[in-house]
ZADO-1210 file (C-alpha; in nm, 4 decimals, padded with zeros to 6 digits):
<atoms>
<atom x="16.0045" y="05.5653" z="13.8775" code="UNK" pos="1"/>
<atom x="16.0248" y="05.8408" z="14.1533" code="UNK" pos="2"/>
<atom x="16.2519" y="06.1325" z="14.0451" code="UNK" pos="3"/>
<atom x="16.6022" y="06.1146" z="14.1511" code="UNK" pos="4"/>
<atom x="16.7547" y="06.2969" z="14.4100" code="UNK" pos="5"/>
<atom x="17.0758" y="06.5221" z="14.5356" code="UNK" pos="6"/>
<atom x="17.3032" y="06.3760" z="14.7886" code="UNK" pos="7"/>
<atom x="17.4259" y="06.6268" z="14.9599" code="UNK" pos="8"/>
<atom x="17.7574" y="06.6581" z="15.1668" code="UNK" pos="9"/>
<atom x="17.9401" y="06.9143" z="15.3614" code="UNK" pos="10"/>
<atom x="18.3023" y="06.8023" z="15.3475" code="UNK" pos="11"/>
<atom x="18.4469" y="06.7947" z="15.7138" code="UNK" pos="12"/>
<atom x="18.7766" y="06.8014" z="15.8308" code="UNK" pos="13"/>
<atom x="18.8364" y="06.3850" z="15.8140" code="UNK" pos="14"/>
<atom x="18.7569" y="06.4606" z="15.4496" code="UNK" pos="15"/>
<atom x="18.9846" y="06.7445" z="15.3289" code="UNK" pos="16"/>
<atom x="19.2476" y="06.6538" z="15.1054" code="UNK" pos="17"/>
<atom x="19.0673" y="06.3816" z="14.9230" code="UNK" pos="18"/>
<atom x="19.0132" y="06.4275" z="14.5780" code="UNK" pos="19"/>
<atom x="18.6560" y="06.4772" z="14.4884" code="UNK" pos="20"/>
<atom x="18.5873" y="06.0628" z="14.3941" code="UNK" pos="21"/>
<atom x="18.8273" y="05.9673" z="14.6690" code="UNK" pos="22"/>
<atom x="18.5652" y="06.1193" z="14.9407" code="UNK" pos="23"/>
<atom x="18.2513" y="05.9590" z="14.7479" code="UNK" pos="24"/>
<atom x="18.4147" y="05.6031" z="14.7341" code="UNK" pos="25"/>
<atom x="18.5362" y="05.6591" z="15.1176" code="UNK" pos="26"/>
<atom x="18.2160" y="05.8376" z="15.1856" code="UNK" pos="27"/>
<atom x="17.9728" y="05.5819" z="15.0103" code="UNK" pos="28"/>
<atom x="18.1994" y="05.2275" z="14.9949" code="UNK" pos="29"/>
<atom x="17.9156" y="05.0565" z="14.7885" code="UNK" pos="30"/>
<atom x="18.0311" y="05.2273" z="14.4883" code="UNK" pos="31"/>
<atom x="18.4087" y="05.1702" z="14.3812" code="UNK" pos="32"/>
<atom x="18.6647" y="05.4636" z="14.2293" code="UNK" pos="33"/>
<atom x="18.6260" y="05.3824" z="13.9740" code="UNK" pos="34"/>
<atom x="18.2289" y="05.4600" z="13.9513" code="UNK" pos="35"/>
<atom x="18.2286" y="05.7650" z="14.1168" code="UNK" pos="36"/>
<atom x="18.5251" y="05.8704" z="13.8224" code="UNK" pos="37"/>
<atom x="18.2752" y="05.8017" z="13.5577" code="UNK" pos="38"/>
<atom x="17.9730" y="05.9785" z="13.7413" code="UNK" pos="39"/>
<atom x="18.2299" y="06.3104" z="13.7653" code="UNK" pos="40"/>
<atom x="18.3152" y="06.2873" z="13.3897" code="UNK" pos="41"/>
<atom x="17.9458" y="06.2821" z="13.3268" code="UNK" pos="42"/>
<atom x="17.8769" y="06.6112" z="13.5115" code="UNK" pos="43"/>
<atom x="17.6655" y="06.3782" z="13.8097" code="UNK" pos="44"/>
<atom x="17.9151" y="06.5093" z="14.0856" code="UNK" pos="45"/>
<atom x="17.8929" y="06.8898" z="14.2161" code="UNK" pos="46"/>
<atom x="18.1503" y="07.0764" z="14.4175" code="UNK" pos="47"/>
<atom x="18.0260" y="07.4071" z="14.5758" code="UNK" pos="48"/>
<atom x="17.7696" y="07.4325" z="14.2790" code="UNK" pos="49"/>
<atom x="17.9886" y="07.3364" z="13.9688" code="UNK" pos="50"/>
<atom x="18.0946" y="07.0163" z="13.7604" code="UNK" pos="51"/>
<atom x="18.3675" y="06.8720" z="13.9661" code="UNK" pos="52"/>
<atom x="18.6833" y="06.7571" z="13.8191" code="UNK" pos="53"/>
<atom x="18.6865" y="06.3768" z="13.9235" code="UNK" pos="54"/>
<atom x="19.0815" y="06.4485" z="14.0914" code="UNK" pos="55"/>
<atom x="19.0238" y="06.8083" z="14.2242" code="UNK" pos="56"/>
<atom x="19.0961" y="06.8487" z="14.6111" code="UNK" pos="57"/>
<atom x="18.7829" y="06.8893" z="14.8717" code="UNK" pos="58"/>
<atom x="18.8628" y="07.1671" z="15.1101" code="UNK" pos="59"/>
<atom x="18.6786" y="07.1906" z="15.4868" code="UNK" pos="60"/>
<atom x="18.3111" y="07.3290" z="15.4744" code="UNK" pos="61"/>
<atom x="18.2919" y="07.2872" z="15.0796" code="UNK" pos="62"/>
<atom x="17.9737" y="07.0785" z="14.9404" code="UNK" pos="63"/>
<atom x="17.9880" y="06.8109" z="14.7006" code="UNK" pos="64"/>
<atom x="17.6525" y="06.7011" z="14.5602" code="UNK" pos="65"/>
<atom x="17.6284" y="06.3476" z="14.3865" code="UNK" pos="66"/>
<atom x="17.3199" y="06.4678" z="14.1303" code="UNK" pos="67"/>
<atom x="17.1760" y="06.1063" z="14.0935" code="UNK" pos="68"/>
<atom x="16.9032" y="06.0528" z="13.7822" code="UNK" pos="69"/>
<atom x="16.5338" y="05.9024" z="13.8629" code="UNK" pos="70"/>
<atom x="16.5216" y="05.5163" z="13.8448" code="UNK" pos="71"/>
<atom x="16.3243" y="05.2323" z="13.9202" code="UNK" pos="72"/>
<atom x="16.3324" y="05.1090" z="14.3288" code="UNK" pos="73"/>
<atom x="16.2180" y="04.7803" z="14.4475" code="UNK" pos="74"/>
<atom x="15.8548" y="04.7018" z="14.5337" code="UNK" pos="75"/>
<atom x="15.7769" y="04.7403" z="14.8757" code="UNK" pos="76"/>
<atom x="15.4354" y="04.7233" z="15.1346" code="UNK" pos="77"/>
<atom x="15.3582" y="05.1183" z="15.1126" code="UNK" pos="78"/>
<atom x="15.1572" y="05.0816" z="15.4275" code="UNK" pos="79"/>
<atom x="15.1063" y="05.1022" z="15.7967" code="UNK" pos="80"/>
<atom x="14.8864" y="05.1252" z="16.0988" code="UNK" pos="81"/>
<atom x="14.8606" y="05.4195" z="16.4025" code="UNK" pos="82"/>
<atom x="14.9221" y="05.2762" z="16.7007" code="UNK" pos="83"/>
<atom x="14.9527" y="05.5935" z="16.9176" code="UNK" pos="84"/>
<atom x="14.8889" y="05.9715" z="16.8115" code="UNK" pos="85"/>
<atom x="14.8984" y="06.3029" z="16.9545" code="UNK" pos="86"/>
<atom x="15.0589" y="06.6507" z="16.8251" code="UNK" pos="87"/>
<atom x="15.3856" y="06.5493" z="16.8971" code="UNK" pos="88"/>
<atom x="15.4258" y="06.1813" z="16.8327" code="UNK" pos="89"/>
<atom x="15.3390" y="05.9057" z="16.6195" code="UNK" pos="90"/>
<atom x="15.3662" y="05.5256" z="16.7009" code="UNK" pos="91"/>
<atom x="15.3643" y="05.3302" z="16.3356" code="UNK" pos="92"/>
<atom x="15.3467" y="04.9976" z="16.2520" code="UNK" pos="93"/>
<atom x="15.5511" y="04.9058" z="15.9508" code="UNK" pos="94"/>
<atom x="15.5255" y="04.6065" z="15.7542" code="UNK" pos="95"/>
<atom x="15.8243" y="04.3619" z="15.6763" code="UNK" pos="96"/>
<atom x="15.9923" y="04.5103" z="15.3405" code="UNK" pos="97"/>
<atom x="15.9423" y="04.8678" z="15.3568" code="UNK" pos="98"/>
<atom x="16.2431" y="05.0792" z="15.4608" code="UNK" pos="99"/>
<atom x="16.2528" y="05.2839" z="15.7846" code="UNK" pos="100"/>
<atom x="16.4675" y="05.5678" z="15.5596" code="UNK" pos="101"/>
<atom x="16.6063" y="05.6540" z="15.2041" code="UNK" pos="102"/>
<atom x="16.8885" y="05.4254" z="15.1449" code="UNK" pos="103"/>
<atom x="17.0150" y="05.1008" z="14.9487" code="UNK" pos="104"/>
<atom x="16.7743" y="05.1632" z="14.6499" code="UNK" pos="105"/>
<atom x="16.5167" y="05.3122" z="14.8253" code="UNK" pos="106"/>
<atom x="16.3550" y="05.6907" z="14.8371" code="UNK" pos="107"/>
<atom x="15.9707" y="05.7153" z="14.7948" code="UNK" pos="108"/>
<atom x="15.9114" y="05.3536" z="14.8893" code="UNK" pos="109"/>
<atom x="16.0003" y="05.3977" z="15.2830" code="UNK" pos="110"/>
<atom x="15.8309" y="05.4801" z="15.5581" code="UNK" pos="111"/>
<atom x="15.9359" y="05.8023" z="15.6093" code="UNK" pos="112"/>
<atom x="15.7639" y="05.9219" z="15.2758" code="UNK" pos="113"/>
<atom x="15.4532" y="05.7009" z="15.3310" code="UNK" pos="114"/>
<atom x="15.3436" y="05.8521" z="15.6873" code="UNK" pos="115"/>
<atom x="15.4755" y="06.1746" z="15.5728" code="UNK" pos="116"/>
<atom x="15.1808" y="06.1922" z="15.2997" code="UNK" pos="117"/>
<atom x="14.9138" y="06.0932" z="15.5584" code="UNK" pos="118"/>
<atom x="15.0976" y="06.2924" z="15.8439" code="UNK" pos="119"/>
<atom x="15.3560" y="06.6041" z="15.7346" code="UNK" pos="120"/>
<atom x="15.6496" y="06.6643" z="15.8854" code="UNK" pos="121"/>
<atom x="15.6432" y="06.3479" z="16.0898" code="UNK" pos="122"/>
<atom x="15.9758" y="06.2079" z="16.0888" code="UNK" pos="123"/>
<atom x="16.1042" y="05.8667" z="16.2533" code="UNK" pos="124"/>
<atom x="16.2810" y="05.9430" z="16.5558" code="UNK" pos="125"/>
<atom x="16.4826" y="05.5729" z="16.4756" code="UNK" pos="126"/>
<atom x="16.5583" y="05.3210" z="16.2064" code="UNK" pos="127"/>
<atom x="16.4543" y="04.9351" z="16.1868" code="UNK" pos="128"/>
<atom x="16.5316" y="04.6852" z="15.9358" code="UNK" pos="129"/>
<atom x="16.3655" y="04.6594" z="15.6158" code="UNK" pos="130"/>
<atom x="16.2498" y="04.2965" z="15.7157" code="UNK" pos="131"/>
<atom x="16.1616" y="04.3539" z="16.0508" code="UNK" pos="132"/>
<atom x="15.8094" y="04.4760" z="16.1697" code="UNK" pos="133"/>
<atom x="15.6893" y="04.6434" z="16.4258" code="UNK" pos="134"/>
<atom x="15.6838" y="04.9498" z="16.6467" code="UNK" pos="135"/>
<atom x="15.8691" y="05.3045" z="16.4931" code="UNK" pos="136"/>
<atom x="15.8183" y="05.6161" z="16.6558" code="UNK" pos="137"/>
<atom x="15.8030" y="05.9559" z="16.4779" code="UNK" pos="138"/>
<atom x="15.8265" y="06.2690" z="16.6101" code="UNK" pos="139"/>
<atom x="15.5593" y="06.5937" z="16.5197" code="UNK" pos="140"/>
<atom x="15.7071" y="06.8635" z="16.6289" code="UNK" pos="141"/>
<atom x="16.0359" y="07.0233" z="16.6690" code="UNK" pos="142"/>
<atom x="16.0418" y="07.0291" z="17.0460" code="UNK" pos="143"/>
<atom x="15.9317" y="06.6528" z="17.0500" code="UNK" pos="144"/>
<atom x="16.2244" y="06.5710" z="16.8010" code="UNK" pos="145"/>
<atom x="16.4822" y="06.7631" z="17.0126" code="UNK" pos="146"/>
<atom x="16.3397" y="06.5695" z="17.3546" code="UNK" pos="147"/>
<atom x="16.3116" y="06.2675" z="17.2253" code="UNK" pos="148"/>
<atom x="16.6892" y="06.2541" z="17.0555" code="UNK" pos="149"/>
<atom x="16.8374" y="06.4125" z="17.4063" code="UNK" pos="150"/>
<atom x="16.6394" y="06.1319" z="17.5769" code="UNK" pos="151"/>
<atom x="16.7915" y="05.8263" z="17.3065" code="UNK" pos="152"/>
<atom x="17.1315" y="05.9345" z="17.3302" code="UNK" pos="153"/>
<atom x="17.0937" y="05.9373" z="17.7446" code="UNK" pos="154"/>
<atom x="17.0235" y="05.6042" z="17.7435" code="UNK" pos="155"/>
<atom x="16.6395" y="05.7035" z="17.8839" code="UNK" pos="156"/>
<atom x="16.4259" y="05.4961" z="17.6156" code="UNK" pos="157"/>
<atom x="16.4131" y="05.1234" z="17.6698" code="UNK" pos="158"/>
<atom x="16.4088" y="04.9068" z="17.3318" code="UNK" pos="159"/>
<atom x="16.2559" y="04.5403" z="17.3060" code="UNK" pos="160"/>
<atom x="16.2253" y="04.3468" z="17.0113" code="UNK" pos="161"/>
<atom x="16.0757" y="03.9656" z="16.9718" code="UNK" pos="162"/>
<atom x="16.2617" y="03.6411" z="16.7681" code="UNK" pos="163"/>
<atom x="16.2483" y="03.3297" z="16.6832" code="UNK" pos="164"/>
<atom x="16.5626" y="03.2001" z="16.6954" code="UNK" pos="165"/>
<atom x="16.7168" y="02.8287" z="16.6224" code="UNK" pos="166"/>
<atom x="16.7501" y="02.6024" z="16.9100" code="UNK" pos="167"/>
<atom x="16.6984" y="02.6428" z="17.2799" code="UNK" pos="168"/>
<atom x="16.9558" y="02.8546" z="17.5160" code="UNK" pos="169"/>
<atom x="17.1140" y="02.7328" z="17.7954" code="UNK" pos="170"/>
<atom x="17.0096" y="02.9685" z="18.0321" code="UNK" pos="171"/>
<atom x="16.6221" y="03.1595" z="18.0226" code="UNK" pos="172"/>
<atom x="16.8389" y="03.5260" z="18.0937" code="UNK" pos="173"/>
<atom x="17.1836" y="03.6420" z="17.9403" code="UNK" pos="174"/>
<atom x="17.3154" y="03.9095" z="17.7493" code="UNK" pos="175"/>
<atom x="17.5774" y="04.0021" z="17.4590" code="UNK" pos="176"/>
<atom x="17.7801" y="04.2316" z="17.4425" code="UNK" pos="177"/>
<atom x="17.9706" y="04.1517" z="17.1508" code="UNK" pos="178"/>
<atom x="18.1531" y="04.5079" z="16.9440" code="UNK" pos="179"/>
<atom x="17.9757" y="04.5955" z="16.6096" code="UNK" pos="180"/>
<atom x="18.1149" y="04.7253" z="16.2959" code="UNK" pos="181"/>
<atom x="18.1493" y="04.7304" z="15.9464" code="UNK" pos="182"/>
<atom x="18.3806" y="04.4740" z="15.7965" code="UNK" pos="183"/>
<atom x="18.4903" y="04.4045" z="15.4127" code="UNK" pos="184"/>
<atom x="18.2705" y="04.1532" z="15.2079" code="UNK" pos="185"/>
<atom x="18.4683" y="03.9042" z="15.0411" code="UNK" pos="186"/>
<atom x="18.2759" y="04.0408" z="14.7293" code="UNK" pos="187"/>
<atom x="18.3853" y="04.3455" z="14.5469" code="UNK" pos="188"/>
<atom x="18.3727" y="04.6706" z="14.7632" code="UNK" pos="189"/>
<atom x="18.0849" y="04.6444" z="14.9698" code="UNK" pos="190"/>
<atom x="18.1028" y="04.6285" z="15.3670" code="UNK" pos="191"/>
<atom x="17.8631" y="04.5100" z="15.6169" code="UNK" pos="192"/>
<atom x="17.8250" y="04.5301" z="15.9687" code="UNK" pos="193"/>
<atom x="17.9258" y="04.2378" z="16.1855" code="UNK" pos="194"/>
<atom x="18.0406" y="04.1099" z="16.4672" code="UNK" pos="195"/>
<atom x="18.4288" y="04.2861" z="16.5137" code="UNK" pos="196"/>
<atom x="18.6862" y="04.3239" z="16.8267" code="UNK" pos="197"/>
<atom x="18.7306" y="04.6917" z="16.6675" code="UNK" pos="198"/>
<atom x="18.3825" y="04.7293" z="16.6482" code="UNK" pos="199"/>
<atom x="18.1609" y="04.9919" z="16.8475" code="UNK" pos="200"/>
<atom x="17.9845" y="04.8792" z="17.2227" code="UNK" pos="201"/>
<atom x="17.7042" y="04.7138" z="17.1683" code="UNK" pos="202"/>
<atom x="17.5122" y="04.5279" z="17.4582" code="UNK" pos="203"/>
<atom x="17.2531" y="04.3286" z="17.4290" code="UNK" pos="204"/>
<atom x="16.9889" y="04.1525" z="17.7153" code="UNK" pos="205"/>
<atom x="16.8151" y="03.8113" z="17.6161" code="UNK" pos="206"/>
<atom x="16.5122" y="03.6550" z="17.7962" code="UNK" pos="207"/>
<atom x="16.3894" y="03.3334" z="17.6675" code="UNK" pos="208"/>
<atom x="15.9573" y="03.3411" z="17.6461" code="UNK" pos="209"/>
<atom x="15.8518" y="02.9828" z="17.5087" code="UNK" pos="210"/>
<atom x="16.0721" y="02.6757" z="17.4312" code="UNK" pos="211"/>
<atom x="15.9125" y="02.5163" z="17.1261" code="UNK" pos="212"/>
<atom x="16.0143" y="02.1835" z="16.9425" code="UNK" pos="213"/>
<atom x="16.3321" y="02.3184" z="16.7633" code="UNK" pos="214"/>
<atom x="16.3673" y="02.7083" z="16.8343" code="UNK" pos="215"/>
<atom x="16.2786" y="02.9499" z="17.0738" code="UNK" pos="216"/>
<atom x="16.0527" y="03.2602" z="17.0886" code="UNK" pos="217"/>
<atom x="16.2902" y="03.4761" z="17.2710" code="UNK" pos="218"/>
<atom x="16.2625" y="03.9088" z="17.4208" code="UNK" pos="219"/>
<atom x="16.5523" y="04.1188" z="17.3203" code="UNK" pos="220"/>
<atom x="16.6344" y="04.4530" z="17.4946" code="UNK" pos="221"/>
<atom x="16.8862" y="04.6743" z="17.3030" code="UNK" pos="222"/>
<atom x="17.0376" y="04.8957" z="17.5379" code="UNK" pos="223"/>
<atom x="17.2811" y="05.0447" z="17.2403" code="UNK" pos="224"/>
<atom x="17.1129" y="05.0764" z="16.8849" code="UNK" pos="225"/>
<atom x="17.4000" y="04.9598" z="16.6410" code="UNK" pos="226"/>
<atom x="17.2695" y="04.8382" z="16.3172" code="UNK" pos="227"/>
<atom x="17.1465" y="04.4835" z="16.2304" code="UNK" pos="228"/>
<atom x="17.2321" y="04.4853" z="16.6377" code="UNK" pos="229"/>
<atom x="16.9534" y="04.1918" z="16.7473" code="UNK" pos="230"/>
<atom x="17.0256" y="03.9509" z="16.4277" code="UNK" pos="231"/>
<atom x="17.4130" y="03.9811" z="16.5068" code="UNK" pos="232"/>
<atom x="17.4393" y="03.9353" z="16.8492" code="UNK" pos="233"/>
<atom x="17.1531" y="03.6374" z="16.8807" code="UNK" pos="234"/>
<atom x="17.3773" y="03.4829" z="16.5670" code="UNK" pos="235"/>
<atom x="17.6931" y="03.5428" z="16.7683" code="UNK" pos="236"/>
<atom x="17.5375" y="03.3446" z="17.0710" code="UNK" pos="237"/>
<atom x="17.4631" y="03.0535" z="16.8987" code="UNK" pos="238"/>
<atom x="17.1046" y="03.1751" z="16.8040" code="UNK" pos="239"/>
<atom x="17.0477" y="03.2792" z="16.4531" code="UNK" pos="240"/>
<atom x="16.7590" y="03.3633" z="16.3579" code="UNK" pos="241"/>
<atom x="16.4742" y="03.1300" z="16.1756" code="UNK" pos="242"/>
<atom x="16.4765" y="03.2017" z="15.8574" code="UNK" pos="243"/>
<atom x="16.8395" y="03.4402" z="15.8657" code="UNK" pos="244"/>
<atom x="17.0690" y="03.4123" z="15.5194" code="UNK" pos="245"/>
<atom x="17.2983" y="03.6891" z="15.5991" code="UNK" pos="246"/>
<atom x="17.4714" y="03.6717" z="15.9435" code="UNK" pos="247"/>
<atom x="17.5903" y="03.2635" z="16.0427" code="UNK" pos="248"/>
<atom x="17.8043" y="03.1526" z="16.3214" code="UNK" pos="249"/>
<atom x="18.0141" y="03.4168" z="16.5360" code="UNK" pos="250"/>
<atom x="17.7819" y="03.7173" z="16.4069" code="UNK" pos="251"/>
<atom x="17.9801" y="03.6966" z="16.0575" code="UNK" pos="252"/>
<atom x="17.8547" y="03.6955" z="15.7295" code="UNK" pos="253"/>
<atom x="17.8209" y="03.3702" z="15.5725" code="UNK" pos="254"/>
<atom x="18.0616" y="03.3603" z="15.2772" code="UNK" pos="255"/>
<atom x="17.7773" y="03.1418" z="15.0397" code="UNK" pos="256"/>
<atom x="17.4674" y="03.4164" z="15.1148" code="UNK" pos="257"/>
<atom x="17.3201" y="03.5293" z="14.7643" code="UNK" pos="258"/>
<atom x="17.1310" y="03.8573" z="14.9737" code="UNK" pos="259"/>
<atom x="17.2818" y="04.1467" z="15.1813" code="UNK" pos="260"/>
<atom x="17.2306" y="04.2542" z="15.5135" code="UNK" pos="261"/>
<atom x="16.8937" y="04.3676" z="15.4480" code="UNK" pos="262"/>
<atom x="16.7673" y="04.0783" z="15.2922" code="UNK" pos="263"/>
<atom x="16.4281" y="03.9873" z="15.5258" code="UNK" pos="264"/>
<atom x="16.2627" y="03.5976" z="15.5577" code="UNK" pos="265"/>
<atom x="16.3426" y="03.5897" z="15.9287" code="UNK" pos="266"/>
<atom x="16.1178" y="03.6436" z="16.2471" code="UNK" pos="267"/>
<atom x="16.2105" y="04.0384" z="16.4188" code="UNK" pos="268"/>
<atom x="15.9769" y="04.2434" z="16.5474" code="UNK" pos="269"/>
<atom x="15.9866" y="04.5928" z="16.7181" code="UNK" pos="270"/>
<atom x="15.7231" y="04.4719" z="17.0210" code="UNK" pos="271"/>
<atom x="15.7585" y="04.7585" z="17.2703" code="UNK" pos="272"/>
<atom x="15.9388" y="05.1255" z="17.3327" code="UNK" pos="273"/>
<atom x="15.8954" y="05.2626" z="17.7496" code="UNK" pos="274"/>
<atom x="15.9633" y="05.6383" z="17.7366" code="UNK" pos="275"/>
<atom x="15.8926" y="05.9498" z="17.8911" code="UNK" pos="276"/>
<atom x="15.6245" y="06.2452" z="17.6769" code="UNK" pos="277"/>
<atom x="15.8743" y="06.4976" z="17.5536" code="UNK" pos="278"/>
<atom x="15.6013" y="06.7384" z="17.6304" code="UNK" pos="279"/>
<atom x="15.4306" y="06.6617" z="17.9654" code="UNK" pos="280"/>
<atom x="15.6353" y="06.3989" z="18.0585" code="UNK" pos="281"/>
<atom x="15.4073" y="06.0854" z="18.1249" code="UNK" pos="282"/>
<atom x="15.5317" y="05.7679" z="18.1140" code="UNK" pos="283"/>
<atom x="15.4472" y="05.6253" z="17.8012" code="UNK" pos="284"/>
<atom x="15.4500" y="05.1936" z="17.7549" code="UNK" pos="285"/>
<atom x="15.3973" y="05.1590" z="17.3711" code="UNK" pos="286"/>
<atom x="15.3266" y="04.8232" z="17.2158" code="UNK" pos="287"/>
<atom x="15.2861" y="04.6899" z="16.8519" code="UNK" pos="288"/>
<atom x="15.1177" y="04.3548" z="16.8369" code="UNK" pos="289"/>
<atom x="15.3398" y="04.1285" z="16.7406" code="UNK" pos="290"/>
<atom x="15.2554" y="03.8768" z="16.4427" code="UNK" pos="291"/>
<atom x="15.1099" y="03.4875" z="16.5385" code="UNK" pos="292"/>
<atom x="15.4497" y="03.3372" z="16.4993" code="UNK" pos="293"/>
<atom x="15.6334" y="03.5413" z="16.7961" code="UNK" pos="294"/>
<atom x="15.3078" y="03.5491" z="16.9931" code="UNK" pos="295"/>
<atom x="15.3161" y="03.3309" z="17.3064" code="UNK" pos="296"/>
<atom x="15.1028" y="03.0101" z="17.3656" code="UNK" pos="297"/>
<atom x="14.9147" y="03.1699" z="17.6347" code="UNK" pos="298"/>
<atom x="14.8836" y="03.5275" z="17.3822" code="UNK" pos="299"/>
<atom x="14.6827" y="03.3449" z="17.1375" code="UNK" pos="300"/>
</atoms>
């Protein structure tokens, strides 16, 4: 039982003019109206400090705070190994079902309050799936964090993740560059992202590493980070991954899965991140050893 938590929001300019439940349901789509309108009534929902009337009107620069109560979160692997270390990074290695970040559930069993207890302050300087492993790099200091989020958004920190994927590709080398975005589940309220032509750019490069007898150990370099980004794009060319119940054929959800996007069982692993030091500005090649089932014949 950890011991709740305030969401906290600063209402921008998209938002004004919502009532106070409108902006929660639009602002969180997991939870319908009609939730949020019971939360309000129970005094859960702040505006600027004070019990919020469930229909009152949010104004620009005004803070609504959803007061949630402590609860129960899923078991999760509260572990992981150093894989590089100085003052002003950290290179983890996190375990398949632990969450990068709070979220879906989740608040003291993630990653972020694991190697914050063995390492304070350290903070991940990206997100990957709760069932993926591998490489996540956290940044120690505040001129590390500012260099190293300049240098993401420029485009100047390569990405490459290992699967196993079903069947064999045509060609050893292509890429995808299919849109991402969230789309309605068929299911109540919830949303997922997908595969969509009013999706955001994504692009995606593919290099096949071993053909085995019915699937493929396969490199992926993400040259966009959109979320779920590898799973949907290899399951949009054909190439699920082994093991994947969420996204099917065209990077779509499949309409029969009984787990959500973030549902692990598959083969994804964070293998490798080529940056500069914010600091002193060395090239740094960082690796995670990736597990015996995306490890090549000649690797073993």
């Amino acid at each position: 039982m950890n011991r709740g938590y305030e969401y906290r929001h600063r209402i921008e300019a998209g938002g004004a003019g919502m009532t106070v439940v409108s902006y929660l349901a639009w602002r969180y789509p997991h939870t319908p109206l009609a939730g949020w309108r019971g939360r309000a009534l129970e005094g859960r929902v702040l505006l600027d400090g004070s019990p919020a009337e469930p229909e009152a009107p949010v104004r620009t620069g005004q803070t609504v705070i959803w007061v949630r109560p402590p609860w129960r979160e899923p078991d999760a692997p509260l572990s992981f190994a150093v894989l590089f270390r100085d003052d002003h990074l950290l290179g983890v290695l996190k375990p398949a079902g632990l969450p990068t970040l709070p979220g879906g559930g989740f608040l003291d069993h993630t990653l972020l309050r694991v190697v914050r207890r063995a390492f304070p302050g350290a903070t991940p300087a990206h997100r990957i799936g709760r069932g993926t492993t591998g490489l996540v790099l956290c940044t120690r200091s505040e001129e590390a964090s500012v260099a190293v989020g300049s240098a993401w958004r420029r485009g100047e920190v390569r990405k490459f993740y290992r699967a196993l994927v079903s069947g064999h590709p045509r060609r050893e080398r292509f890429s995808v560059d299919t849109p991402i975005g969230r789309i309605p589940l068929p299911r109540g309220a919830f949303q997922a992202h997908a595969a969509t032509p009013e999706g955001k750019r994504a692009l995606s490069h593919v290099r096949v590493l071993e053909h085995r007898e019915s699937n493929s150990l396969v490199e992926v370099e993400i040259v966009t980070g959109r979320p779920h980004q590898v799973r949907i794009h290899l399951a949009a060319a054909g190439h699920r991954l082994v093991g994947e119940s969420f996204y099917g054929p065209g990077g779509q959800p499949l309409p029969d899965s009984a787990v959500g996007p973030g549902g692990g069982g598959f083969f994804l692993h964070s293998y490798r991140l080529l940056l500069k030091h914010p600091v002193d500005a060395r090239h740094l090649d960082l690796e995670a050893p990736p597990p015996p089932v995306l490890r090549m014949a000649s690797e073993h």
